[in-house]
C-alpha positions as CSV (number, residue, x, y, z in Angstrom):
1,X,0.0,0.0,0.0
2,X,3.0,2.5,0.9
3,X,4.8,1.6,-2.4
4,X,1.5,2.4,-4.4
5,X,1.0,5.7,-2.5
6,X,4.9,6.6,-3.3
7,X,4.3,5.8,-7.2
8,X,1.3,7.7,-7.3
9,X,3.1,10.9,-5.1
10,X,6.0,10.6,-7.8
11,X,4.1,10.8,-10.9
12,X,2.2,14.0,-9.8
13,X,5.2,16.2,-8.6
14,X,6.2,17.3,-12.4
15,X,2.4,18.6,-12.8
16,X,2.5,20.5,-9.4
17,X,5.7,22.5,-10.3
18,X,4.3,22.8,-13.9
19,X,1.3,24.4,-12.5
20,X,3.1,27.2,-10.4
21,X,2.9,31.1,-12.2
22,X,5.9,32.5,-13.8
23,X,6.7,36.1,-12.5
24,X,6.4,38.9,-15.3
25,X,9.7,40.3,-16.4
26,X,10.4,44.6,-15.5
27,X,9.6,47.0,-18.0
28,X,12.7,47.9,-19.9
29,X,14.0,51.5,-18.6
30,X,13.8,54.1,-20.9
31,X,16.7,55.2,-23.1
32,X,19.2,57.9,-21.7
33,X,18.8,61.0,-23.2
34,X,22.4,61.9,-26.4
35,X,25.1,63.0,-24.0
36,X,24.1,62.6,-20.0
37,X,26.5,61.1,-18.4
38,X,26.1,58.8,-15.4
39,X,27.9,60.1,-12.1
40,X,30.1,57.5,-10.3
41,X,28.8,55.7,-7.9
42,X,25.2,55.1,-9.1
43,X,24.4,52.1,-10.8
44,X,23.6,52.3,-14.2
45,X,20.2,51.5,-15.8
46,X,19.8,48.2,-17.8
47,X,21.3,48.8,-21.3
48,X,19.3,47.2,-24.1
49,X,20.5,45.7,-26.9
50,X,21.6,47.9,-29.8
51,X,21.9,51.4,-27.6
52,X,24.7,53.9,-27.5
53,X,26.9,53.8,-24.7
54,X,27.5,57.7,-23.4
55,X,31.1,56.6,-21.7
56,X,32.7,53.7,-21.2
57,X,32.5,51.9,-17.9
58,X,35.4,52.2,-15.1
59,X,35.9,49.0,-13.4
60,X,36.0,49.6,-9.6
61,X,37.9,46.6,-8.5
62,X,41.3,45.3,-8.8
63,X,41.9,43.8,-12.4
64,X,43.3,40.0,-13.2
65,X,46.9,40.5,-13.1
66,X,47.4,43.5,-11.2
67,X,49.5,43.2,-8.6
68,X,48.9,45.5,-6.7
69,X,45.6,47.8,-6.3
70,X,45.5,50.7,-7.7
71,X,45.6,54.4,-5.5
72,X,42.1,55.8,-5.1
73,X,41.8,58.8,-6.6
74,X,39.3,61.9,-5.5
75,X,36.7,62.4,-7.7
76,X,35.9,66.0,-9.0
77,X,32.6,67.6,-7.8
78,X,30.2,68.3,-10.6
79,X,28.3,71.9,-10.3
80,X,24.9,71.8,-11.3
81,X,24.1,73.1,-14.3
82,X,22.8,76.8,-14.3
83,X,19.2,77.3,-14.5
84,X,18.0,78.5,-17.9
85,X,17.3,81.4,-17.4
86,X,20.7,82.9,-15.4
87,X,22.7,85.6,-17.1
88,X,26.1,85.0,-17.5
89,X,29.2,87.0,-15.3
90,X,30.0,90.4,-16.7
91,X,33.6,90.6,-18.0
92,X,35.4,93.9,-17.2
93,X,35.8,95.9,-20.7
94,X,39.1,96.3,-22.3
95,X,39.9,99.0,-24.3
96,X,41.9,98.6,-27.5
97,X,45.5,100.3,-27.1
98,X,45.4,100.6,-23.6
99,X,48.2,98.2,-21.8
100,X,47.6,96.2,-18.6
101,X,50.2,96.2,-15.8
102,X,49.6,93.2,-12.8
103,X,50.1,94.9,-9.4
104,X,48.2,98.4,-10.9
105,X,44.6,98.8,-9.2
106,X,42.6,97.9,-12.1
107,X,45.0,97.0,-14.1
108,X,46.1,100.5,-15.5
109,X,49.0,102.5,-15.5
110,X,49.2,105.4,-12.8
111,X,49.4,109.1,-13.1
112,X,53.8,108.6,-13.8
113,X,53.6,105.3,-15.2
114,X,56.3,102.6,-14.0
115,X,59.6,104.2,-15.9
116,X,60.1,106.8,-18.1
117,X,63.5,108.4,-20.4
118,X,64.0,110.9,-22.5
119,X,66.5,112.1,-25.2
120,X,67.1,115.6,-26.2
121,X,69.7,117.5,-28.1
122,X,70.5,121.5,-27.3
123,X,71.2,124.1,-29.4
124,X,71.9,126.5,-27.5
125,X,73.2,130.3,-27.2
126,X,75.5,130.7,-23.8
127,X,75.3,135.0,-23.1
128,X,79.1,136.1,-24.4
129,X,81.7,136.7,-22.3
130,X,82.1,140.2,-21.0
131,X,85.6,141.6,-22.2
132,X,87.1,145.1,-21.2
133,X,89.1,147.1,-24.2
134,X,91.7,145.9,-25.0
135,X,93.3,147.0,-28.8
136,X,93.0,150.0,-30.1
137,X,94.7,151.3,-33.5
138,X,95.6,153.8,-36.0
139,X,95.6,153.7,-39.7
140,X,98.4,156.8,-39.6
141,X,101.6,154.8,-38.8
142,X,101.3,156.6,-35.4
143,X,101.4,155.2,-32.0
144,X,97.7,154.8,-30.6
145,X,96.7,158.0,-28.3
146,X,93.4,158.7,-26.2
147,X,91.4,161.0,-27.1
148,X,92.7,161.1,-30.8
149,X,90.4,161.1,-33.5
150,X,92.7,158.3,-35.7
151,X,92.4,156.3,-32.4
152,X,89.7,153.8,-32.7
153,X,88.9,150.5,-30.4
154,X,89.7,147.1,-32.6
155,X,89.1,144.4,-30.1
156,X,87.1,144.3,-26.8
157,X,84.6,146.9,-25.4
158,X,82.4,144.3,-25.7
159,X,81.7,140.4,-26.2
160,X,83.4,138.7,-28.8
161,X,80.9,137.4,-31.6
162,X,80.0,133.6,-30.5
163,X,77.7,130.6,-32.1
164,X,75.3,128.3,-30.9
165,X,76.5,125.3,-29.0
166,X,75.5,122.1,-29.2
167,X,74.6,119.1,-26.8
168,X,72.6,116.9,-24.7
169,X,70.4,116.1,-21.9
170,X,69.2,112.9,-20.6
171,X,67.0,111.8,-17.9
172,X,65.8,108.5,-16.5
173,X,62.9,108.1,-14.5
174,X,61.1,105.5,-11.9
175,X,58.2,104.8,-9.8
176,X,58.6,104.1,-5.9
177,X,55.2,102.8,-5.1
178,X,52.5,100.8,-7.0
179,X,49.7,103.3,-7.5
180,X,53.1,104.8,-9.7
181,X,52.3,108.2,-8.3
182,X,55.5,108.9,-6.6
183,X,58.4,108.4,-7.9
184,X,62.3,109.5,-9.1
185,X,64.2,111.0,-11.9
186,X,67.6,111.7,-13.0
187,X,69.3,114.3,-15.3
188,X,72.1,114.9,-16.8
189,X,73.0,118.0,-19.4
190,X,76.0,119.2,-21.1
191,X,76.9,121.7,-23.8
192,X,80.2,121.5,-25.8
193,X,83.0,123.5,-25.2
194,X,83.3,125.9,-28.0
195,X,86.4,128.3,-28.5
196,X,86.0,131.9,-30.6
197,X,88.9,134.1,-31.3
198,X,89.4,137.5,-32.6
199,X,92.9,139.0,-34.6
200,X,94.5,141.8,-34.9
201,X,98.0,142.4,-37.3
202,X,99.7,145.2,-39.0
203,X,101.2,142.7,-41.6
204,X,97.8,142.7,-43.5
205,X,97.6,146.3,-44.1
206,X,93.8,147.1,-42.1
207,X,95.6,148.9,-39.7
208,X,100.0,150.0,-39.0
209,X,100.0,150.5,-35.6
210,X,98.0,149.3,-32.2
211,X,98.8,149.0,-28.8
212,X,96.6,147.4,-25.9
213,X,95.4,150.1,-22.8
214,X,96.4,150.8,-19.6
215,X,96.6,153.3,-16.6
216,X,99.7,154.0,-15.2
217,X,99.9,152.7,-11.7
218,X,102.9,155.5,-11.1
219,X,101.3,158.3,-12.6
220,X,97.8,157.2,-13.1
221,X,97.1,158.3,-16.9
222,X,95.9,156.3,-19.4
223,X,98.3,154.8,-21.8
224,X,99.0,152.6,-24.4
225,X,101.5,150.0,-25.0
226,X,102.7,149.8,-27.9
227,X,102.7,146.7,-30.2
228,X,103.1,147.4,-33.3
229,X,104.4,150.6,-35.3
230,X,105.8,151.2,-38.8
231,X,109.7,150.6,-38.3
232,X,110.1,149.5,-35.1
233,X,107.9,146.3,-34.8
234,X,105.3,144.4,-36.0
235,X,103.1,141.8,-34.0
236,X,100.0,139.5,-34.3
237,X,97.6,139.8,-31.2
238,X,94.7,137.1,-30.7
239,X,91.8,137.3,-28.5
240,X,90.2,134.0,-27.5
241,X,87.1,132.6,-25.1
242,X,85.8,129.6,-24.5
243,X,83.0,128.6,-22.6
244,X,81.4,125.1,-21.4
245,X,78.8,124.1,-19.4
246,X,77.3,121.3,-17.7
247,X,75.3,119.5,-14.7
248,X,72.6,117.2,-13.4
249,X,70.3,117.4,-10.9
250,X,68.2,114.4,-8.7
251,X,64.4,115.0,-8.7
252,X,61.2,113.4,-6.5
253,X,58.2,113.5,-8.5
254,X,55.0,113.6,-6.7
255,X,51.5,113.7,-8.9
256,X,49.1,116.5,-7.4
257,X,46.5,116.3,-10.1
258,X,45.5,113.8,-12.5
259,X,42.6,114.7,-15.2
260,X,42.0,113.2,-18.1
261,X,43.6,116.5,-20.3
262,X,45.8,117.5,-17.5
263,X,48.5,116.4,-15.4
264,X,50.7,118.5,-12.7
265,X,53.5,117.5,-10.5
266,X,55.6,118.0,-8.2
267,X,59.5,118.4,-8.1
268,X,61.7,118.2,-5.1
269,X,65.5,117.3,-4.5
270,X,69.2,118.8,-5.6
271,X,71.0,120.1,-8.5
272,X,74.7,120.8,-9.7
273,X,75.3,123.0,-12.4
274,X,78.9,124.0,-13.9
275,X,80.3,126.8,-15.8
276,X,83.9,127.1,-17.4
277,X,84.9,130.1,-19.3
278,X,87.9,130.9,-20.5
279,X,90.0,134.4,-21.6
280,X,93.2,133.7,-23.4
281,X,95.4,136.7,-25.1
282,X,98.7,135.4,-27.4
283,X,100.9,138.0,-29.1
284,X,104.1,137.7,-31.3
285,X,106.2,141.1,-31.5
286,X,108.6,141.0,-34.3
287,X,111.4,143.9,-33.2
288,X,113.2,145.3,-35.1
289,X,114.8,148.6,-33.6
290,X,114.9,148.2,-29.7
291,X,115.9,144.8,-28.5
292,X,116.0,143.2,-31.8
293,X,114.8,139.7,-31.8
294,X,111.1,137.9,-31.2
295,X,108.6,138.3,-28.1
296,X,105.5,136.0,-27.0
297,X,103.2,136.5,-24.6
298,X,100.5,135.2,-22.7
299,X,98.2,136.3,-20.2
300,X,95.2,133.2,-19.8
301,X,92.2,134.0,-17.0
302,X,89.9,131.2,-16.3
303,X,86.6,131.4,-13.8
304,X,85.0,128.3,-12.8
305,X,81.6,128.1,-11.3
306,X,80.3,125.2,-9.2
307,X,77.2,125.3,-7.8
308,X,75.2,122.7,-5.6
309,X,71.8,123.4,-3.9
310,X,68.5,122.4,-3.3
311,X,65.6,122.4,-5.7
312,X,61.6,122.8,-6.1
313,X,59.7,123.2,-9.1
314,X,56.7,122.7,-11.0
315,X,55.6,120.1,-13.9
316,X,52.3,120.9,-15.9
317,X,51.1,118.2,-19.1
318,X,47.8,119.7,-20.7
319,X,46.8,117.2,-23.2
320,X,44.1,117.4,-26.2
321,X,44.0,114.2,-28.6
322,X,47.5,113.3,-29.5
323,X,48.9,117.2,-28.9
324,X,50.4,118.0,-25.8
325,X,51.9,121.3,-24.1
326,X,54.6,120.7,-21.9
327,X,56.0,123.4,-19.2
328,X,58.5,123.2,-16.2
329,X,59.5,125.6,-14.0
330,X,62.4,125.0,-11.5
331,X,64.7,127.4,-8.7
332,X,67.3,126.1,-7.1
333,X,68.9,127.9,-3.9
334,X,72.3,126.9,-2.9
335,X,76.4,127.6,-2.8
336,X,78.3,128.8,-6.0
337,X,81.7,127.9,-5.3
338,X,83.8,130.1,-7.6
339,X,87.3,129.7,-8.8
340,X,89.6,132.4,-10.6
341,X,93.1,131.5,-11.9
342,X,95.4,134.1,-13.8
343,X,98.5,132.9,-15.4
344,X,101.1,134.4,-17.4
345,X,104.2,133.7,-19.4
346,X,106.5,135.9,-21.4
347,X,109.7,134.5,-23.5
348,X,112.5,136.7,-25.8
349,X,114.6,135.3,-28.1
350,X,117.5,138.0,-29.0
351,X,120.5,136.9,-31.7
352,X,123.2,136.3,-30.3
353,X,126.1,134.9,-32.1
354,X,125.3,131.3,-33.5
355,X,122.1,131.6,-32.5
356,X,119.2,133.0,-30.4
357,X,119.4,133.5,-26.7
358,X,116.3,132.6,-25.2
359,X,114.7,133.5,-21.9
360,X,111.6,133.0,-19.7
361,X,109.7,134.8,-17.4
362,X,107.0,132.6,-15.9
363,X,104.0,134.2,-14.3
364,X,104.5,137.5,-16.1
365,X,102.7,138.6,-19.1
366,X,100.9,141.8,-20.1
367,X,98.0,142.2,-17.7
368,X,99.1,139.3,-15.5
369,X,101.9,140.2,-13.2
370,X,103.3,138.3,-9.9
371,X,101.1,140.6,-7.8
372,X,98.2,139.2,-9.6
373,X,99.3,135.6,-11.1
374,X,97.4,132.7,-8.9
375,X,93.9,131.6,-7.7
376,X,91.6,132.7,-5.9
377,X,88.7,130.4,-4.8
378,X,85.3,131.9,-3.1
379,X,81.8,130.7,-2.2
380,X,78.8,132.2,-2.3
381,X,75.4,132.1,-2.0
382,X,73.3,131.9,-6.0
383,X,70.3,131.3,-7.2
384,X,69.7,128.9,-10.7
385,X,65.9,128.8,-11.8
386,X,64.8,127.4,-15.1
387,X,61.7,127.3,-17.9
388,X,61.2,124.9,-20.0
389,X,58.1,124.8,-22.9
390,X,57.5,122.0,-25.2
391,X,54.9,121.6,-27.8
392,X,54.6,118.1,-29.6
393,X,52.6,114.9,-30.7
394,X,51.9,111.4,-29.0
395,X,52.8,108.0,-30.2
396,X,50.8,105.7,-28.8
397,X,50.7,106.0,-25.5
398,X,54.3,104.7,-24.3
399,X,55.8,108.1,-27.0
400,X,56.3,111.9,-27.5
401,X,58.3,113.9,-29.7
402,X,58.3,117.8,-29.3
403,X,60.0,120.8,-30.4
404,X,60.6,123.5,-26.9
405,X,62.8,126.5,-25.7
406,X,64.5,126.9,-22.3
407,X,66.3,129.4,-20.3
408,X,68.5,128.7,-17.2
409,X,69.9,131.6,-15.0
410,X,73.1,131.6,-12.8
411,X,73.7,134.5,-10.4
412,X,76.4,135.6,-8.6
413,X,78.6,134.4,-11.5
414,X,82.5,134.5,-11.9
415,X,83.7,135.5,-15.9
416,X,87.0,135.9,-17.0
417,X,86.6,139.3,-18.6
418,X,85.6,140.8,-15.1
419,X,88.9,139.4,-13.3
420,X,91.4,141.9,-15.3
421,X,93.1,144.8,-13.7
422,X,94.4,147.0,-16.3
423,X,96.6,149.0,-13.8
424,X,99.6,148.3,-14.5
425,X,103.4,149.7,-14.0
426,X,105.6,149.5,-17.2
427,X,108.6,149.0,-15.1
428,X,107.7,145.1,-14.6
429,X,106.5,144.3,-18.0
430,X,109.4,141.9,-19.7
431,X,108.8,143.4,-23.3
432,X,109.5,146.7,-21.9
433,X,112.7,146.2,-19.4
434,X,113.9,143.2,-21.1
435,X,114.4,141.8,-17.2
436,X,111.1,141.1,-16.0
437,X,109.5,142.0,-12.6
438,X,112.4,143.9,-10.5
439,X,110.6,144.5,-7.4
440,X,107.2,144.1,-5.1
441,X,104.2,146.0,-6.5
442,X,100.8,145.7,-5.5
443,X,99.1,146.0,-9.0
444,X,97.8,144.8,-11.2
445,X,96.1,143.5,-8.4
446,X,94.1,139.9,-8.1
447,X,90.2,140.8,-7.9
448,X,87.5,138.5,-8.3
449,X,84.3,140.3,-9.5
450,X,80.6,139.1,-10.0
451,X,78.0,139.2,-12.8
452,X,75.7,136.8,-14.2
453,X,75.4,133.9,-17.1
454,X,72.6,132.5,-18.2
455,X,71.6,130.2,-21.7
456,X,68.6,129.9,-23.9
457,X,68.1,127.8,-26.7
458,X,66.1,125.2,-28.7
459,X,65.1,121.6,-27.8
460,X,64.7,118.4,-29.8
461,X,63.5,115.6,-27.7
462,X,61.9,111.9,-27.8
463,X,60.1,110.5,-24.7
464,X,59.0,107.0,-23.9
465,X,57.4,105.3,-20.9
466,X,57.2,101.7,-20.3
């Protein structure tokens, strides 16, 4: 009975687990939309058959055959997307041309900028030197006399004829702080030397007889000594000056205003400026009647000017497009130290048998005797201001070029032609005694008198800043 129950249990058991409902499969997910991609960690949605893969997947497990795992690496956050309708950030306007410095609020350049140079070459008309009379002639044959009619003044009286000079200035500028509206400049100037010279000679026939003027430190009446006259000699005098000048001076700038068409700033610091002139007066004396034979002379007066000294001053830009008007206005106040040398020389050569005797007289001349041959050095107090206006065009905005004019001042000046004494005693000239100084005297004296110099001219200039 159990083994036909067991058969019968058996043979239904298939038609039970036939009989049981099969579960209904999910939907299929919809299809991902061209481009999403699916963020790490979140399982992706069944793929059918036959769709596009956006990326490929990253396997996060160690791989068959690596031997070691590799380093986890941080994942980079994903903003959400902006909404739709957000408006996107405002980027800061540029305009064309204009450059932009890092460290500059803004990123513009301030009211100096962050360097700066310029080039400009002088042309320039120094004030002549003042020289007293010195040559006076006659056409006659006759020795020169005051107060005669034939008399008449050849060389001196006034400045001898000059030219422009030529020359330089440069200056080289910086900021000190990054708003670029403080900062420092350097300057240096220079004219060349230049040398003019005057002649005077009886050989070419203009005039037969000059001498150069004097008063007579015995007597005190005006003479004349005699250089030349029909018969008893002949001689070729020359007048020559020279003049140079030089300097530089240290500026702080400071902006006070800064407008769109104008610009003014501020100047503050120290300044050297240099003056050199020069008075030289050659002569060769042919004799021929007393103390046959050949004189030279020389009488050379030199007056340096130094001065240092602090300065202030002024600097105005007005600007319209790409013309500009340019003007500077400085004073220094300070020390002139002032240096006058006088030298002199006087040689004869007589014939002697074989030959010429030659002799030497050092630190007598004409108009330069032992009582006045040496230097003399002074200081005192002067005053230097200067202008300066400049018209000219932009080039960009890193270049100028300009045309200007400019006029510097020196007071309390030393100039040769002020330093000579024209008292004089005949008895210590060597052309006249043949001996040279015989004895003390107190003139021609050593003086050191004062004036002025000052120079004006044209400007040519280039300026950049970068």
């Amino acid at each position: 009975m159990r083994t036909v129950l067991a058969v019968i249990a058996f043979a239904f058991l298939p038609v039970a687990v036939l009989a049981q409902p099969v579960p209904a499969s999910p939907p299929p997910p919809a299809p991902l939309p061209p481009g999403q991609v699916i963020p790490a960690g979140v399982e992706p949605p069944f793929l059918q058959p036959g769709q596009e893969v956006s990326q490929p997947l990253t396997p996060v497990g160690p791989m068959p055959g690596d031997r070691e795992p590799p380093a986890a690496k941080s994942e980079p956050k994903l903003e959400p997307p902006p909404p739709p309708d957000a408006k996107p950030k405002p980027v800061p306007e540029v305009k064309p041309g204009v450059e932009v410095k890092i460290g500059t609020p803004n990123g513009s350049r301030g009211p100096l900028g962050p360097n700066w140079s310029s080039a400009e070459l002088l042309y320039w008309w120094p004030s002549r030197q003042p020289v007293p009379p010195l040559v006076s002639g006659a056409r006659t044959g006759l020795p020169p006399v005051f107060g005669d009619p034939g008399t008449s003044l050849l060389v001196g009286g006034r400045a001898i004829d000059s030219d422009p000079s030529a020359g330089g200035r440069f200056t080289m500028g910086s900021t000190l702080n990054s708003s670029e509206t403080v900062g420092y400049e350097i300057t240096y100037m220079f004219l060349g030397t230049r040398t003019f010279r005057e002649r005077v000679t009886d050989l070419n026939g203009a005039v037969r007889s000059f001498g150069l003027p004097y008063t007579n430190a015995t007597t005190g009446a005006n003479e004349y000594l005699t250089l030349a006259q029909p018969g008893v000699n002949s001689s070729l005098f020359t007048v020559s000056t020279s003049t140079r000048v030089q300097g530089w001076e240290i500026n702080t700038v400071a902006n006070l205003v800064d407008d769109k068409s104008l610009k003014i700033n501020a100047l503050a610091g120290w300044r050297y400026f240099q003056v050199h002139e020069g008075l030289r007066m050659e002569q060769t004396q042919l004799r021929f009647a007393d103390m046959p034979g050949i004189a030279r002379t020389a009488d050379q007066f030199d007056a340096h000017n130094r001065f240092h000294g602090g300065q202030l001053g002024l600097h105005a830009d007005a600007r319209s497009g790409s013309v500009f008007c340019e003007m500077t206005a400085k004073v220094a106040f300070g020390q002139n130290y002032e240096v006058v040398k006088n030298e002199g020389m006087t040689v004869l050569q007589t014939p002697v048998l074989g030959g010429l005797a030659t002799r030497g007289f050092g630190g007598s001349g004409i108009y330069v005797q032992p009582s006045s041959a040496g230097r003399t050095a002074n200081g005192v107090f002067a005053v230097v201001p200067e202008g300066t206006i400049k018209f000219g065009f932009r080039l960009g905005d890193a270049g100028r070029v300009y045309l200007g004019y400019t006029f510097v001042y020196l007071s309390d000046a030393v100039r040769p032609g002020d330093q000579i004494d024209r008292t004089l005693n005949p008895g210590q000239i060597p052309i006249v005694n043949g001996a040279g100084p015989g004895f003390a005297s107190d003139r021609p004296a050593r003086i050191v008198n004062r004036s002025d110099f000052w120079a004006q001219g044209l400007i040519i200039g280039l300026e950049t800043r970068y």
